[in-house]
C-alpha positions in Angstrom: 0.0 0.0 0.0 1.2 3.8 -1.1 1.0 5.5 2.2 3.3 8.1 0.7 -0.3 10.1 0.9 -1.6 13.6 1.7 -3.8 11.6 4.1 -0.5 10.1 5.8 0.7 13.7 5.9 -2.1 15.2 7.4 -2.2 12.5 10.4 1.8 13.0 11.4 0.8 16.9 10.9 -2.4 16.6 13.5 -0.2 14.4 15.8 2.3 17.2 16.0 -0.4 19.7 17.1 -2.2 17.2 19.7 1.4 17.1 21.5 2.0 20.6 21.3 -2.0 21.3 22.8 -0.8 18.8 26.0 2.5 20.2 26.7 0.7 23.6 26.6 -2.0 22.5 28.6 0.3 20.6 31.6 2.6 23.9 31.6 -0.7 25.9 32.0 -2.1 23.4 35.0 1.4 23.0 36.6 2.4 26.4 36.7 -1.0 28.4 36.4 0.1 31.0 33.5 1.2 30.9 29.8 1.9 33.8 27.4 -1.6 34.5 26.8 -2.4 34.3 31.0 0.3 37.2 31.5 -0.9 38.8 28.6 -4.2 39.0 30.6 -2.4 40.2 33.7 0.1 42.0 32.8 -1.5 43.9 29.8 -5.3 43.4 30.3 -4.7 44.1 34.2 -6.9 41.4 34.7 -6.9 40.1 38.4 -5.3 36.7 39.1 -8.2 34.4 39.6 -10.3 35.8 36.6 -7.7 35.5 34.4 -6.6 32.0 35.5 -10.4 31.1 34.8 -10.8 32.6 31.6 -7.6 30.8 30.1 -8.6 27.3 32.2 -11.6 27.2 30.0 -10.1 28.9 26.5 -7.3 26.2 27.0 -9.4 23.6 27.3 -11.1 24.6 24.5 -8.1 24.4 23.1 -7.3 20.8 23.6 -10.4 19.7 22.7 -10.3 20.9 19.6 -7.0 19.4 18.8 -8.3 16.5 20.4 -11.2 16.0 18.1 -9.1 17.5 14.9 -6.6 14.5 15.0 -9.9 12.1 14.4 -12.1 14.1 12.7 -10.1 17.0 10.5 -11.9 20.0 9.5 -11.2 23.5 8.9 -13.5 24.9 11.6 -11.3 23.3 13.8 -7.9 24.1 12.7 -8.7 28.1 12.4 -9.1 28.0 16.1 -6.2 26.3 16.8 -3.9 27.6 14.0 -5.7 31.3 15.8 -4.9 30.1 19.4 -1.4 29.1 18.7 -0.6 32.7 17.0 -2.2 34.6 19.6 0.3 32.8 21.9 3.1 33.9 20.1 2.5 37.0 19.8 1.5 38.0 23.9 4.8 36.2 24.5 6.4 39.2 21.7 4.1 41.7 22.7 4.5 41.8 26.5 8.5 40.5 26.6 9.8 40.3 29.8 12.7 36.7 28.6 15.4 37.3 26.7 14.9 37.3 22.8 10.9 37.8 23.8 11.2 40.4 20.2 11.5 37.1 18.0 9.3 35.0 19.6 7.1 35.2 15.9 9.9 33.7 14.1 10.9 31.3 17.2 7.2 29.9 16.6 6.6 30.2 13.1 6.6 26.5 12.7 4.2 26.5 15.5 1.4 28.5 14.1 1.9 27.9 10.6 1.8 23.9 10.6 -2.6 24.2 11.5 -2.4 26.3 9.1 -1.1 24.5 6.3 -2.7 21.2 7.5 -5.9 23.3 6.2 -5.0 23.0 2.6 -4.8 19.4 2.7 -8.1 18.7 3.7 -10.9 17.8 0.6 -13.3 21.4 2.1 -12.8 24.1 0.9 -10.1 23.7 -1.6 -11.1 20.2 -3.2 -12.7 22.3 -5.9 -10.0 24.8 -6.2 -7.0 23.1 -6.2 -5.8 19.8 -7.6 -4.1 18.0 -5.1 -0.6 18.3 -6.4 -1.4 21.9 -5.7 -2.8 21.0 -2.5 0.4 19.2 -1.4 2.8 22.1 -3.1 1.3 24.5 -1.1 1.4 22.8 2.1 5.2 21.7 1.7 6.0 25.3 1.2 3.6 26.6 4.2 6.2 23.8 6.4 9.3 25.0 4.4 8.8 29.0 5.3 8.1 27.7 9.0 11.1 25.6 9.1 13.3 28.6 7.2 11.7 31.4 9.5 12.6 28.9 12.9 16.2 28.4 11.8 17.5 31.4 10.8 15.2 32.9 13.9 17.6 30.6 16.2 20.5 31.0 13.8 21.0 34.6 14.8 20.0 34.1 18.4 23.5 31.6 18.5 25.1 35.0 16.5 23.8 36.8 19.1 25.1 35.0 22.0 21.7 34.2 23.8 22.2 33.1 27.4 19.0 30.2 27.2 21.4 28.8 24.7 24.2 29.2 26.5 22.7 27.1 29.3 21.2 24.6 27.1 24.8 23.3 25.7 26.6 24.1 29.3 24.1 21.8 31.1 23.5 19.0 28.5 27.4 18.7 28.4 27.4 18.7 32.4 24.3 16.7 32.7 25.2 13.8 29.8 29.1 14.1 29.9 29.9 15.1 33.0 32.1 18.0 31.3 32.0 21.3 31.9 32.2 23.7 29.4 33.1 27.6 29.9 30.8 30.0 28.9 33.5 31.4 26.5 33.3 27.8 25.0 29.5 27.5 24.6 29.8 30.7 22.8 32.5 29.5 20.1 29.8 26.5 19.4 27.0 28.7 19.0 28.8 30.8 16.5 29.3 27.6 14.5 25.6 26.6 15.0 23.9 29.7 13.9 25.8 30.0 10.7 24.8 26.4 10.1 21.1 26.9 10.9 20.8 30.3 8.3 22.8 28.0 5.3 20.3 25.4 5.9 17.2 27.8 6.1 17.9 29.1 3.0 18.5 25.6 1.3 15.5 24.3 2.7 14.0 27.1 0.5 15.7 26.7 -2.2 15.5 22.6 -2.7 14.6 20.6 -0.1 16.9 17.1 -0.3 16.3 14.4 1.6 19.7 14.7 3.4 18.6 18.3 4.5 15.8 17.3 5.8 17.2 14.2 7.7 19.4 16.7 9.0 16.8 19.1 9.9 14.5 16.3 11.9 17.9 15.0 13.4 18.7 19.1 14.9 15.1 19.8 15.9 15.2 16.2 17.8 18.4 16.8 19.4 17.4 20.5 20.5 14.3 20.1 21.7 15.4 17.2 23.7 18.3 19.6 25.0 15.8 20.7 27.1 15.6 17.7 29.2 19.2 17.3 29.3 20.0 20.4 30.4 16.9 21.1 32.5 16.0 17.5 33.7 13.0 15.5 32.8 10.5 17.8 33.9 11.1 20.2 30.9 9.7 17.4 29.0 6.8 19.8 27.9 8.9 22.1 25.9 9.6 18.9 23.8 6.0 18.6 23.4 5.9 21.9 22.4 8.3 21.7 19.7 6.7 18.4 18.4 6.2 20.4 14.9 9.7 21.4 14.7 10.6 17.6 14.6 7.8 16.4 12.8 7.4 19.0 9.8 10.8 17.7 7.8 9.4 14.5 8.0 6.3 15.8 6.3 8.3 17.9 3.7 9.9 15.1 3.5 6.8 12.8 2.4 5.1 15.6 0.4 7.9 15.8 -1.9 7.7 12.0 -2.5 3.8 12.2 -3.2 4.5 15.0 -5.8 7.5 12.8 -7.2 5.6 9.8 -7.4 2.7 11.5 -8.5 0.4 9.4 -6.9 -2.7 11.0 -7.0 -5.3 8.9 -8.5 -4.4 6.7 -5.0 -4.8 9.9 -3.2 -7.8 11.0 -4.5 -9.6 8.0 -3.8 -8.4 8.6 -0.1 -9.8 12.1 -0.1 -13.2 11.0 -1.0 -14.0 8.4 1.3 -12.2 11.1 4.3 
């Protein structure tokens, strides 16, 4: 069986958002706030309790949604989400208050972007509009720009010697190893790292191979799961929340074989009976 499919695509896309929705939802029950909580008491001058009960229910909400979305796919629910996700990103740009908090659109691009380009692989609205190759094209690119606009975002954080970075290699090294590296030494990596991440932004844009991408899912693996060597095991949630960041080269990865392989009479059958 072809399972080189938009179908197959969609699924490992939806997955990604359902583990980004719990990580979100266990940092918002275990720590009571999230970008769009302070936004709500910091900006809206909300009080405490209010606030916390508005976002209990909005994240919830939230998670049900994505919930639902991973069995039953539809647009309604992914403008919510793909809504939801954005409005995150930008409290956490608009209210600052972390280091770095001015690119936190581009640190999330992939975040917000990926429910948004699962959209245009669903049959409604754009079965009419689009063919699927078009479909598919559109949707590798939505990925693409995310994973370009994430890499060079974190590219020229390394440049710019940001201290969460800093702490990520220090502590992983301490943590795993059991050496430690000078600050002075973390830095000299970095430099390294953020030239790599902008040259392989921009050749994700320009043709995606399958060695970039393998590269790409083997980086966004290793950094997200930097957090939990550095941090310990209970910063498993930022992994969650960078679930998309692993899992979109492997999409790109499978959209480009579906347009290759031009297998779309298979597909279209697929779309008809989803």
């Amino acid at each position: 069986m072809n399972i080189l499919t938009t179908t197959s695509v969609r699924r490992i896309l939806n997955l990604a958002i359902v583990l980004h929705a719990i990580g979100l939802m266990v940092v918002f029950f275990r720590a009571h706030h999230t970008n769009f909580g302070n936004y709500m008491f910091m900006v809206m001058e909300l009080d405490h309790a209010r606030g916390f009960a508005i976002e209990r229910i909005t994240i919830t909400i939230f998670g049900i949604l994505t919930l639902i979305n991973l069995f039953i796919p539809r647009t309604v629910f992914l403008v919510p989400i793909f809504l939801y996700i954005l409005f995150e990103a930008w409290a956490g740009y608009y209210q600052g208050g972390y280091h770095f908090s001015e690119w936190t659109l581009g640190a999330h691009a992939l975040r917000y972007l990926l429910p948004f380009s699962v959209i245009f692989l669903l049959p409604w609205p754009f079965k009419r509009v689009f063919s699927l190759k078009m479909q598919a094209s559109i949707t590798s690119w939505l990925l693409r720009i995310g994973l370009a606009v994430v890499f060079i975002t974190h590219g020229l954080e390394c440049l710019m010697k940001n201290p969460k970075f800093i702490d990520l290699i220090i502590g992983s090294m301490n943590n795993i190893f059991g050496v430690r590296w000078s600050e002075a030494t973390a830095i000299q990596i970095m430099q390294v790292i953020g030239w790599v991440d902008i040259v392989v932004a921009i050749a994700v844009l320009l043709k995606p191979h399958k060695y970039l991408l393998a590269w790409l899912l083997f980086w966004s693996t290793l950094t997200a799961f930097s957090r939990m060597t550095a941090l310990g095991t209970g910063a498993y949630t930022e992994v969650l929340m960078r679930a998309s960041h692993i899992l979109a080269p492997l999409a790109v990865y499978m959209l480009n074989r579906y347009l290759h392989n031009k297998s779309y009479n298979y597909d279209k059958t697929n779309q008809q009976h989803a």
